[in-house]
KOLDRENSE-661411 format. One record per residue: x, y, z of N, C-alpha, C in turn; residue in three letters. Coordinates in steps of 0.001 Angstrom, whole numbers, padded with zeros to 6 digits, always signed. Example, Ala and Ser with C-alpha at 12.3 -4.5 7.8 and 13.67 -1.06 7.14 Angstrom:
+013190-005690+007800+012300-004500+007800+013200-003300+007800ALA
+012850-002250+007080+013670-001060+007140+012900+000030+007870SER
This chain:
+096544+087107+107545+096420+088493+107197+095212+089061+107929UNK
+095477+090259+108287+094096+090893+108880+093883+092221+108515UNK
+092562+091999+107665+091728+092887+107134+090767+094138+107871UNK
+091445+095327+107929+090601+096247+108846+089738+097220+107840UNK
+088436+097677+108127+087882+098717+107821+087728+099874+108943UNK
+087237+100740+108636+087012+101809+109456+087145+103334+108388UNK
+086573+104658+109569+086455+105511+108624+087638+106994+108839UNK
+087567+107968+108760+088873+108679+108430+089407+108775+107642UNK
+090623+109655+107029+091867+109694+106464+092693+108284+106233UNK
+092550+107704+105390+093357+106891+104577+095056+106997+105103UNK
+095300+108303+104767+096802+108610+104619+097394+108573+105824UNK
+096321+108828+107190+097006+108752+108543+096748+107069+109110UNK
+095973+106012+108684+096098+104739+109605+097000+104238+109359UNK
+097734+103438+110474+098444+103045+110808+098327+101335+110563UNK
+098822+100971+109513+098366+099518+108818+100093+099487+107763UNK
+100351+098315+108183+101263+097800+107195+101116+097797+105752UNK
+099894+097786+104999+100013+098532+103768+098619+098603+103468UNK
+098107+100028+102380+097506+100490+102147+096625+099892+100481UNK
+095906+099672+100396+095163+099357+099155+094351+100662+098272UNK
+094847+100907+097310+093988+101793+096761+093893+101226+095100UNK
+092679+101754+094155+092591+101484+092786+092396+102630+092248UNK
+093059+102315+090676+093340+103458+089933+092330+102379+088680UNK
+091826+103495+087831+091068+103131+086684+091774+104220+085559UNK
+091283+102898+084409+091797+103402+082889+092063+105092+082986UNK
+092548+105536+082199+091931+107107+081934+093060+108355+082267UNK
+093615+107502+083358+094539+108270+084460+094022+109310+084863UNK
+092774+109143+085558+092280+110171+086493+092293+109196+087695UNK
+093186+110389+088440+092820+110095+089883+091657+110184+090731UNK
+091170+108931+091526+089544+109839+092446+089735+108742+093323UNK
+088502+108790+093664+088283+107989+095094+089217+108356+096172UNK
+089251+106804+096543+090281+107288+097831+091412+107603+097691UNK
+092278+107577+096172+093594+107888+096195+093582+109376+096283UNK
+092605+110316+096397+092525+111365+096656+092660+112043+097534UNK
+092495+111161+098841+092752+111264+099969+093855+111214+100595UNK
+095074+110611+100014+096469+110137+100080+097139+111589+100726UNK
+096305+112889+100358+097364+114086+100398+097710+114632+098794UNK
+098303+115536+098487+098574+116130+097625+100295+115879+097198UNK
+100922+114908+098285+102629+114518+097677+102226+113538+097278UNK
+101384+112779+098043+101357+111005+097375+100411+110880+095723UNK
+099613+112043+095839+098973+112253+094395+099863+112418+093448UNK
+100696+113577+093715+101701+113910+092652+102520+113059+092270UNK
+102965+111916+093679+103387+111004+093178+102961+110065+092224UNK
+101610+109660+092561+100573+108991+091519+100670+108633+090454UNK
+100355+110291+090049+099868+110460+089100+101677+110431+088012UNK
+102163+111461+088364+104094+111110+087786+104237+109848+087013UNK
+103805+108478+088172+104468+107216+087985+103374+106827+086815UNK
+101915+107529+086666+101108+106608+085913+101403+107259+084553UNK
+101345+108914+084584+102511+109033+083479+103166+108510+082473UNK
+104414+108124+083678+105324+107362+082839+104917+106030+082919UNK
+103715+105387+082634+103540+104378+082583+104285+103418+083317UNK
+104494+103363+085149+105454+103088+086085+104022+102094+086615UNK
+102968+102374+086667+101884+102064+087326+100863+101789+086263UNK
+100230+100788+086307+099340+100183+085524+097712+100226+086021UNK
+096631+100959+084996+095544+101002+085668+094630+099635+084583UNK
+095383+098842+083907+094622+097510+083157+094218+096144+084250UNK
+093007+096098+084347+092641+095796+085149+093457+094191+085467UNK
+093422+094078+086746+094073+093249+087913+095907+093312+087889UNK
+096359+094335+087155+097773+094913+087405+098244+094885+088709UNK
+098891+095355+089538+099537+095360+090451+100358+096318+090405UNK
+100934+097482+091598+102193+097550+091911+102214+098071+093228UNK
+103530+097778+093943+103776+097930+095600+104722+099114+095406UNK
+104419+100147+096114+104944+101233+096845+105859+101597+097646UNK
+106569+101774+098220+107311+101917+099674+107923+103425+099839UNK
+107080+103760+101048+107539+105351+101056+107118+106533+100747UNK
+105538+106005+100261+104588+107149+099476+104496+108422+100568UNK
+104911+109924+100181+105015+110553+100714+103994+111197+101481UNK
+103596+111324+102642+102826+111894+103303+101612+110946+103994UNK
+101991+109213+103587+101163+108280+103932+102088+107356+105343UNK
+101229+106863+106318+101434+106287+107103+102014+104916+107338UNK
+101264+104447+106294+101318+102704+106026+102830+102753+105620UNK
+103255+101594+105685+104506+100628+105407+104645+101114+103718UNK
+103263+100542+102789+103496+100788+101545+101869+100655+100926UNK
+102066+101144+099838+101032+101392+098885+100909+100218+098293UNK
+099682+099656+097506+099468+098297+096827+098476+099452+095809UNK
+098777+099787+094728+098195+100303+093797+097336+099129+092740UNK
+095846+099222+092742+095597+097566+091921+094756+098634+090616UNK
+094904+098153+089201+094466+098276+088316+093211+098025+088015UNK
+092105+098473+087916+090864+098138+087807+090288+098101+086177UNK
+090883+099031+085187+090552+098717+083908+089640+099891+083632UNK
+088464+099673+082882+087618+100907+082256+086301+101054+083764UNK
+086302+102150+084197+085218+102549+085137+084085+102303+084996UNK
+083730+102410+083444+082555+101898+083226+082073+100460+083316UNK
+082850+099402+083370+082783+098261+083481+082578+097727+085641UNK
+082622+098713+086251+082482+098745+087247+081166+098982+087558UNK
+080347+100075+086624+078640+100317+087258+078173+099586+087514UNK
């Protein structure tokens, strides 16, 4: 596997799939913010309906997130934000 960093738009590199984390609360921030405003709406919809899990080390894979580049989304659950400071 090969691990790239770099800086820019999230939603335009060109990488077989994309990593982003969602925390408890169902607020969206960080970099999933950056996704664009279809792939948010998408987001946020699926966390909703409880489609997407933000309890920490959850998982779910994507394919097709609208307005993103990558192959697919890897959405990872991080749990309560505060447990992150």
């Amino acid at each position: 596997m090969k691990v790239l960093t770099g800086s820019g738009s999230i939603a335009t590199q060109a990488v077989s799939a994309l990593v982003v984390s969602v925390f408890e609360g169902q607020q969206l921030s960080g970099s999933v913010t950056q996704l664009g405003a279809a792939a948010v709406e998408m987001l946020q919809r699926l966390l909703t309906r409880e489609e997407i899990s933000t309890k920490a080390g959850k998982v779910s894979l994507l394919h097709e997130v609208p307005g993103v580049t990558a192959q697919c989304v890897l959405v990872v659950g991080c749990g309560e934000r505060s447990e992150w400071d």
